[in-house]
BATI-393602 format. One line per 2 residues: number of its first residue (from 1); their letters; for each residue x, y, z of N, C-alpha, C. Coordinates in steps of 0.05 Angstrom, whole numbers, padded with zeros to 5 digits, m for minus. Layout:
N
NUM) A) X/Y/Z/X/Y/Z/X/Y/Z | ...
// end
This chain:
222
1) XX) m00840/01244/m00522/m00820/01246/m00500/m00827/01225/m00479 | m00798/01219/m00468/m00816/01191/m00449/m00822/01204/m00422
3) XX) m00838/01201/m00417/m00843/01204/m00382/m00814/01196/m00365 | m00815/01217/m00346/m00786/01220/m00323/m00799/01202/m00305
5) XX) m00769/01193/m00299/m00767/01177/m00272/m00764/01183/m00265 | m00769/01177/m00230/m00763/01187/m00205/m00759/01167/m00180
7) XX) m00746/01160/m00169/m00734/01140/m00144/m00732/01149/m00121 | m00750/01146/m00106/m00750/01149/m00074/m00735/01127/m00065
9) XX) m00713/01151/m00047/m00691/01127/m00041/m00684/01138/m00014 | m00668/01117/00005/m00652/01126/00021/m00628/01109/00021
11) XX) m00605/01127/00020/m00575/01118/00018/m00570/01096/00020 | m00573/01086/00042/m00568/01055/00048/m00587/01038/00056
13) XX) m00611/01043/00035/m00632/01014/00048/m00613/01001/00022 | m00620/00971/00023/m00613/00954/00004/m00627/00953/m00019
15) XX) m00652/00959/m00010/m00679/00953/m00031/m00683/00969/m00050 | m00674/00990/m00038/m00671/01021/m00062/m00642/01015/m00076
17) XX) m00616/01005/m00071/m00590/00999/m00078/m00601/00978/m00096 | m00621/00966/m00090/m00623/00941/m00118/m00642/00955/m00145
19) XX) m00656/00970/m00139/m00666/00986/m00160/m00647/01004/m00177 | m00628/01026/m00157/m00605/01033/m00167/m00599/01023/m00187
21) XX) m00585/00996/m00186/m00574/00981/m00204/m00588/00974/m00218 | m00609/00964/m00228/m00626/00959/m00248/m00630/00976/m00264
23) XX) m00635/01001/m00259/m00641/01028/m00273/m00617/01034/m00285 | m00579/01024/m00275/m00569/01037/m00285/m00559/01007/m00304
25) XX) m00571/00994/m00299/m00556/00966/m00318/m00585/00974/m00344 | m00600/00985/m00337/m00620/00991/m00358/m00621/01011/m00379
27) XX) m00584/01029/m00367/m00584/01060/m00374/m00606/01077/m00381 | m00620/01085/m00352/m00648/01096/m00352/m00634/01121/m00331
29) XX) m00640/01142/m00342/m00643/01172/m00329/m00662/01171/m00314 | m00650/01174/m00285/m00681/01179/m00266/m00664/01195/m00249
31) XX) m00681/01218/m00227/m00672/01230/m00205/m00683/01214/m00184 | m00667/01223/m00168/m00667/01218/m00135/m00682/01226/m00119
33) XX) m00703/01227/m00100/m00719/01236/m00091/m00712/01232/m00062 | m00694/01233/m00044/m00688/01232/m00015/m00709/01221/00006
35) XX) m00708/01198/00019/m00725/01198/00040/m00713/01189/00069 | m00709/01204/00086/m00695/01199/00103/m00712/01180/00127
37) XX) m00693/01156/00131/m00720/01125/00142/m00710/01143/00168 | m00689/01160/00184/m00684/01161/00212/m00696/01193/00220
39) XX) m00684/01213/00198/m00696/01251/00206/m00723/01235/00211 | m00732/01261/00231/m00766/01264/00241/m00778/01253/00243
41) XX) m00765/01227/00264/m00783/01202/00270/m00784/01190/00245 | m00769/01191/00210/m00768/01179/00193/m00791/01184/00174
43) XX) m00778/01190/00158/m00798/01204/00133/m00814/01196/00118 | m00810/01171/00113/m00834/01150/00106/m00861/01144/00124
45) XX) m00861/01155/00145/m00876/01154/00158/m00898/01179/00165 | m00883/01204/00147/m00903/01235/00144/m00922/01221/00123
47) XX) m00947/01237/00130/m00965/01241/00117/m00968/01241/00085 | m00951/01256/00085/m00946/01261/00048/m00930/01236/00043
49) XX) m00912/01220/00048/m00905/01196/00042/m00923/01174/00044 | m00940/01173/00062/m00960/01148/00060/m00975/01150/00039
51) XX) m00984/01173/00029/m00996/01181/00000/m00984/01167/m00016 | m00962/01166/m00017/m00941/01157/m00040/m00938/01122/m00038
53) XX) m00935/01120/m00006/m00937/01088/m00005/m00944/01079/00014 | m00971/01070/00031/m00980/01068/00041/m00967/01045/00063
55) XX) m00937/01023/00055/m00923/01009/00076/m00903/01027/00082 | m00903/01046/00076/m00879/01067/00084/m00851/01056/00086
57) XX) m00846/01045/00058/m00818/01041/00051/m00807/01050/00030 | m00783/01045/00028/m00771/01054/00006/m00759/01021/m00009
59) XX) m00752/01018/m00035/m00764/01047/m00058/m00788/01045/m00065 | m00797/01071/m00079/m00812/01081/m00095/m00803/01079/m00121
61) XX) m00825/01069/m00144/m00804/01083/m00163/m00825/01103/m00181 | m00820/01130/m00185/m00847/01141/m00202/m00835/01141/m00225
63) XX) m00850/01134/m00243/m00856/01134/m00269/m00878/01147/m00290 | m00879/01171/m00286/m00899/01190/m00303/m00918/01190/m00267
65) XX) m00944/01192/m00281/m00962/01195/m00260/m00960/01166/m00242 | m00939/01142/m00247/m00951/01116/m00239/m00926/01120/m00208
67) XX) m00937/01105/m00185/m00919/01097/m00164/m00923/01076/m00159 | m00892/01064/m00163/m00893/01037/m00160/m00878/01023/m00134
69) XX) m00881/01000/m00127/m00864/00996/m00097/m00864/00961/m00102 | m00846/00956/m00076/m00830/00926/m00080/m00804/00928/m00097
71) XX) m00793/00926/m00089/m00760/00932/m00103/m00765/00912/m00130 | m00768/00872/m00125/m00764/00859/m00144/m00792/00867/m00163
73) XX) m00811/00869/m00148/m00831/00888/m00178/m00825/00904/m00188 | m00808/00925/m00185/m00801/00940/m00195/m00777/00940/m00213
75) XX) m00759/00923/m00217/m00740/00910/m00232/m00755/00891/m00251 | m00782/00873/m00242/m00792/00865/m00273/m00810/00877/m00291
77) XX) m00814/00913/m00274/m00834/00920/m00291/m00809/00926/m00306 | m00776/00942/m00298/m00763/00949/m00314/m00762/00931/m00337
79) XX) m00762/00907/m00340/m00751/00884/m00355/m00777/00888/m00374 | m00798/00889/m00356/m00829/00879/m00388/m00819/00914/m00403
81) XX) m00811/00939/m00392/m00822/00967/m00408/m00792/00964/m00424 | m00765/00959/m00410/m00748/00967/m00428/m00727/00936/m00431
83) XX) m00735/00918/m00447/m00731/00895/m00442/m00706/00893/m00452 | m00689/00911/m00469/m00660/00907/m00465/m00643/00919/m00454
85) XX) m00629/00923/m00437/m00608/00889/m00428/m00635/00890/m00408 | m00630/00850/m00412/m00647/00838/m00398/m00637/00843/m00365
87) XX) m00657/00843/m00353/m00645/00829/m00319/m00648/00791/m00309 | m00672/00783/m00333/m00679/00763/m00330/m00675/00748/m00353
89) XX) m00657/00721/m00352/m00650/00711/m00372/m00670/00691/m00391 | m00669/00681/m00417/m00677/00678/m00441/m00708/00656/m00429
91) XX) m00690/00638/m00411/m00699/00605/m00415/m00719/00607/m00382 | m00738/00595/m00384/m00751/00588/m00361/m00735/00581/m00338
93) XX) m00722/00560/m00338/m00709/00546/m00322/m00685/00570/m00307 | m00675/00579/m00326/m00659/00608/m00317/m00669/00624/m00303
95) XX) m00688/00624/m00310/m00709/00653/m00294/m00711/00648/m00273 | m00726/00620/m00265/m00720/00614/m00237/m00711/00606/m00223
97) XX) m00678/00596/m00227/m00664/00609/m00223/m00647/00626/m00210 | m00650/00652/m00222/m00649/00683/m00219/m00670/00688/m00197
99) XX) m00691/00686/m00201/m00717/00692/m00185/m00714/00679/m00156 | m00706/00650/m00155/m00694/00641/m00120/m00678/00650/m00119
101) XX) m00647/00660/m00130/m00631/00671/m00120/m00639/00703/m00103 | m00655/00719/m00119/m00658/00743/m00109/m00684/00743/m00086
103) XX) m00695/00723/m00089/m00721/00723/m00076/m00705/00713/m00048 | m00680/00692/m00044/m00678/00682/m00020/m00665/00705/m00004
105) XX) m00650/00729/m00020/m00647/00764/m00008/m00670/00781/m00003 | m00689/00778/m00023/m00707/00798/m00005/m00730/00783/00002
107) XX) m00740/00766/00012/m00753/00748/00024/m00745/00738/00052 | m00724/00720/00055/m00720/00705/00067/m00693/00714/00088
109) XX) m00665/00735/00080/m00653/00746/00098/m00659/00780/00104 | m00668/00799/00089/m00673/00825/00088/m00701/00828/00101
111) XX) m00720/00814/00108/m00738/00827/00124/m00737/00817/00155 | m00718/00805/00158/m00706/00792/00174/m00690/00818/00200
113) XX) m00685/00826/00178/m00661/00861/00201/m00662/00872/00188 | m00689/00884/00168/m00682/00914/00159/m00698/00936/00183
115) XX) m00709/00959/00174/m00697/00975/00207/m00717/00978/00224 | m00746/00977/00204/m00771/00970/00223/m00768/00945/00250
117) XX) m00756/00926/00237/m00749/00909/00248/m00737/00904/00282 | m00713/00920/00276/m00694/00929/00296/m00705/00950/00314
119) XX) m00730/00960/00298/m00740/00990/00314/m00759/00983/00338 | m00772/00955/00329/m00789/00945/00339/m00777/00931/00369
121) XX) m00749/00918/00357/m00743/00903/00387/m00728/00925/00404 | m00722/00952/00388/m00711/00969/00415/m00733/00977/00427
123) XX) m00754/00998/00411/m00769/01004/00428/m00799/00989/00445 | m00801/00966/00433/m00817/00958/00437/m00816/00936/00462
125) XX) m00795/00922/00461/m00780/00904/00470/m00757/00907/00485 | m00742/00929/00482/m00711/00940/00497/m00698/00917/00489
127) XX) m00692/00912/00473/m00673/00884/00463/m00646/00905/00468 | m00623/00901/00478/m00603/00909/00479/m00580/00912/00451
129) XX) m00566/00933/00443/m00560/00933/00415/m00539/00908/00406 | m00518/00897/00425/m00512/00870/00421/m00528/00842/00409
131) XX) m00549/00845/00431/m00570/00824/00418/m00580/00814/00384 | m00585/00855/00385/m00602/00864/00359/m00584/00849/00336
133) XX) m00558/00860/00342/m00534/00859/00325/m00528/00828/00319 | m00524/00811/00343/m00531/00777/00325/m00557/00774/00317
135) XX) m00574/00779/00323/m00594/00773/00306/m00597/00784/00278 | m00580/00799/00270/m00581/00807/00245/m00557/00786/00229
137) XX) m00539/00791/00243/m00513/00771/00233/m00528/00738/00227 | m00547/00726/00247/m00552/00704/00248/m00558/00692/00221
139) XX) m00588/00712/00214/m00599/00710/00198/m00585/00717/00171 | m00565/00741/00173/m00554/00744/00144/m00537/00716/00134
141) XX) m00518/00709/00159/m00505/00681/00154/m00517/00659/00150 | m00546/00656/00159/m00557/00633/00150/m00563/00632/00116
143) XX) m00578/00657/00100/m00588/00663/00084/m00552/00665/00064 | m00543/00683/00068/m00517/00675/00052/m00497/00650/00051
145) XX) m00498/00630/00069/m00494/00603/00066/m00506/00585/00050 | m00533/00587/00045/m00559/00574/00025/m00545/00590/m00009
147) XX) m00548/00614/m00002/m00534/00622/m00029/m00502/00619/m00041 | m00482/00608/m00017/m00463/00612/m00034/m00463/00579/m00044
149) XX) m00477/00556/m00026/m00479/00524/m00035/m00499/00532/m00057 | m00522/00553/m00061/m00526/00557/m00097/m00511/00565/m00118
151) XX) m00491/00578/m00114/m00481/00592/m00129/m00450/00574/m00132 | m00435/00560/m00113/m00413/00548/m00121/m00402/00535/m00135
153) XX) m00393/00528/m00149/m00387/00509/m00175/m00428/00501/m00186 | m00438/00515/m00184/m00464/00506/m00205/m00449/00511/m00233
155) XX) m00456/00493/m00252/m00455/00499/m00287/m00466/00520/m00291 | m00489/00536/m00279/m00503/00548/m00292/m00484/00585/m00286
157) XX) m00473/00580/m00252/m00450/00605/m00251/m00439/00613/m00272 | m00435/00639/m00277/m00410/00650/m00292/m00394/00670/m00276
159) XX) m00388/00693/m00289/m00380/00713/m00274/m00393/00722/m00262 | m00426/00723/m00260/m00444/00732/m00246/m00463/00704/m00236
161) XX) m00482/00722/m00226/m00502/00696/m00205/m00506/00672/m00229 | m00509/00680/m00254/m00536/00663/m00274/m00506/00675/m00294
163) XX) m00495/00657/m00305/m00481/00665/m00339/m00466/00690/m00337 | m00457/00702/m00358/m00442/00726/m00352/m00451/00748/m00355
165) XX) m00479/00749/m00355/m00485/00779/m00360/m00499/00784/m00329 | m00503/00808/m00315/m00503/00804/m00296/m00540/00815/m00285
167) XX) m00556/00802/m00272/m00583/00810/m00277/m00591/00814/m00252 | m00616/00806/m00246/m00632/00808/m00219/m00621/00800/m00194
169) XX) m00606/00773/m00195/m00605/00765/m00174/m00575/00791/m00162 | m00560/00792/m00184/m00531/00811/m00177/m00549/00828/m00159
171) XX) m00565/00842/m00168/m00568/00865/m00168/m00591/00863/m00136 | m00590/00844/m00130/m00594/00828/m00098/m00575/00823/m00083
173) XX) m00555/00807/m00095/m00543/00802/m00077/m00514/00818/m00074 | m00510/00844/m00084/m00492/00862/m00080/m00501/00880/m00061
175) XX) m00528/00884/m00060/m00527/00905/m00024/m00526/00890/m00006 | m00537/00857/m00004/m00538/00843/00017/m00509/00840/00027
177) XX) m00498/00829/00015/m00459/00827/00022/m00452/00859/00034 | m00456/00882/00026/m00456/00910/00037/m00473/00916/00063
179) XX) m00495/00906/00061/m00501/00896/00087/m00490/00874/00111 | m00487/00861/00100/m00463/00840/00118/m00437/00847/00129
181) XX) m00429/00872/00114/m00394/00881/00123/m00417/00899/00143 | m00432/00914/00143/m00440/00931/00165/m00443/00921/00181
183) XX) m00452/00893/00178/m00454/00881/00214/m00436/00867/00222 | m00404/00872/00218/m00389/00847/00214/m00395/00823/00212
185) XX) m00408/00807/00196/m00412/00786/00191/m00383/00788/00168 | m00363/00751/00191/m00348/00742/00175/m00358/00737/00149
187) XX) m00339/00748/00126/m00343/00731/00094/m00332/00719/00087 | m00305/00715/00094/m00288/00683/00081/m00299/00668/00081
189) XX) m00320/00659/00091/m00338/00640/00085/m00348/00646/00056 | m00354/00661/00047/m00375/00663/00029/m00356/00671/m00001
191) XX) m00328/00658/m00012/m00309/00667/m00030/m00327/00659/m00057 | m00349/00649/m00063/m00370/00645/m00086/m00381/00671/m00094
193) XX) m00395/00684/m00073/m00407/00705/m00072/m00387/00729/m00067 | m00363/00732/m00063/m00351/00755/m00061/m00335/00760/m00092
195) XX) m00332/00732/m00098/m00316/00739/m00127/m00339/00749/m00144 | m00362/00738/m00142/m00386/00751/m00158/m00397/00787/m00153
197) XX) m00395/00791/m00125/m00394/00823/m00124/m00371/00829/m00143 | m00348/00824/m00129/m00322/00834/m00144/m00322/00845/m00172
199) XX) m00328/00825/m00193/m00337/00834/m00217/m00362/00851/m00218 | m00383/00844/m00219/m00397/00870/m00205/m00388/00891/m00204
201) XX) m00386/00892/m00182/m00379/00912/m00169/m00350/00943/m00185 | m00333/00928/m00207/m00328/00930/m00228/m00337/00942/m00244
203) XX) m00361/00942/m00246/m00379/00949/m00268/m00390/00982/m00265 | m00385/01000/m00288/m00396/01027/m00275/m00426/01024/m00266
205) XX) m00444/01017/m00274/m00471/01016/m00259/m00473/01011/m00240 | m00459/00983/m00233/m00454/00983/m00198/m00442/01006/m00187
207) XX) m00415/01007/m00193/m00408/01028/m00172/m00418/01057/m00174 | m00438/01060/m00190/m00452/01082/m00179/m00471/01084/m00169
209) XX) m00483/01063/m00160/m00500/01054/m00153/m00500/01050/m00112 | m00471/01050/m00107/m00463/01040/m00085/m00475/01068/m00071
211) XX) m00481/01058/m00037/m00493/01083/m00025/m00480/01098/m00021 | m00451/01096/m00017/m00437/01129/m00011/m00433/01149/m00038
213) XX) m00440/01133/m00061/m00441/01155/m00081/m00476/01169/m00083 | m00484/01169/m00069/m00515/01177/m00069/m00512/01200/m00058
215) XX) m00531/01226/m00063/m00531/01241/m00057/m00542/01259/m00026 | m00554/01233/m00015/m00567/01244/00007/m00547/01228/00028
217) XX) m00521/01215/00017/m00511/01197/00034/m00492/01219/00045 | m00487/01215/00086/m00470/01244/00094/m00441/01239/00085
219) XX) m00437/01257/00090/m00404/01263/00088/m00390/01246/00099 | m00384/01239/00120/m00374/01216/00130/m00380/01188/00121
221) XX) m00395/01178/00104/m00391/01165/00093/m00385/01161/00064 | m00377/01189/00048/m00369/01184/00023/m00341/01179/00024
// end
């Protein structure tokens, strides 16, 4: 019997929404494990969660006795244990690819305004919530501009980021764009990257994957 999965998630981080999708483009049975980043001063931050991950983020992903963390590690351990459908395509050159596309989302715009972030310049700083709010926009529009001049008429595009099957980077850059409508950041700019959610997004793995179908996500936003 194989060892159960388990995903420490919260509704709408992005990072857990990219694992989502991996797991379900992997058709892998795993439960949900709720961790709320805002209840009780934020739950990643109890005791019994630092056990589990000592940067107190989400996701997690358990796998038998193993806990694993880093969203894109955790999408290539999926790839080395259950290597079909790939997330990462055949050829070197593809891979990386795939690998700058997803790495310039969680690298380079996502640690940028995810919520430690924001938590830091309210309470630490009193940054005013206007402020907070372009500074998240800034950075998402800089970081989705670099990607949609990657992704625009390249040869290597298909219906998805890399060819037509849809892998790592999708599975990046579909919460980031979901992040971007939350901060109104204009997207007509970005018609490369929205026809690429689109299909996506299409796809049953994705859309169950999206945060208002999650189970810890409130009522008001399903």
């Amino acid at each position: 019997m194989s060892e159960p999965l388990q995903l420490y998630s919260y509704w709408r981080s992005s990072a857990a929404y990219r694992v989502r999708i991996g797991l379900n483009l992997k058709g892998l049975a795993y439960d949900i494990v709720p961790v709320h980043l805002l209840h009780d001063g934020g739950q990643q931050h109890s005791a019994e969660y630092r056990g589990i991950n000592p940067q107190q983020l989400v996701p997690v992903l358990g796998h038998g006795h193993r806990r694993l963390s880093q969203s894109l590690a955790i999408l290539e351990y999926l790839d080395e244990m259950w290597p079909t459908p790939a997330l990462l395509p055949s050829t070197a050159r593809e891979r990386q690819r795939v690998r700058a596309l997803a790495l310039l989302v969680a690298c380079d715009i996502h640690p940028l305004n995810n919520l430690r972030v924001l938590q830091y310049f309210e309470q630490e700083w009193n940054v005013p919530q206007p402020e907070r709010d372009e500074w998240v926009r800034h950075w998402i529009v800089e970081g989705l501009s670099a990607a949609e001049a990657m992704v625009a008429d390249h040869p290597s595009t298909g219906t998805y980021c890399e060819g037509n099957t849809p892998g790592m980077a999708d599975c990046c850059l579909v919460p980031q764009l979901y992040n971007a409508r939350r901060f109104g950041v204009d997207m007509a700019r970005f018609p490369a990257l929205q026809r690429i959610e689109a299909a996506c997004l299409e796809l049953p793995e994705f859309d169950a994957a999206r945060p208002e179908r999650q189970p810890d996500a409130p009522e008001k936003a399903r």
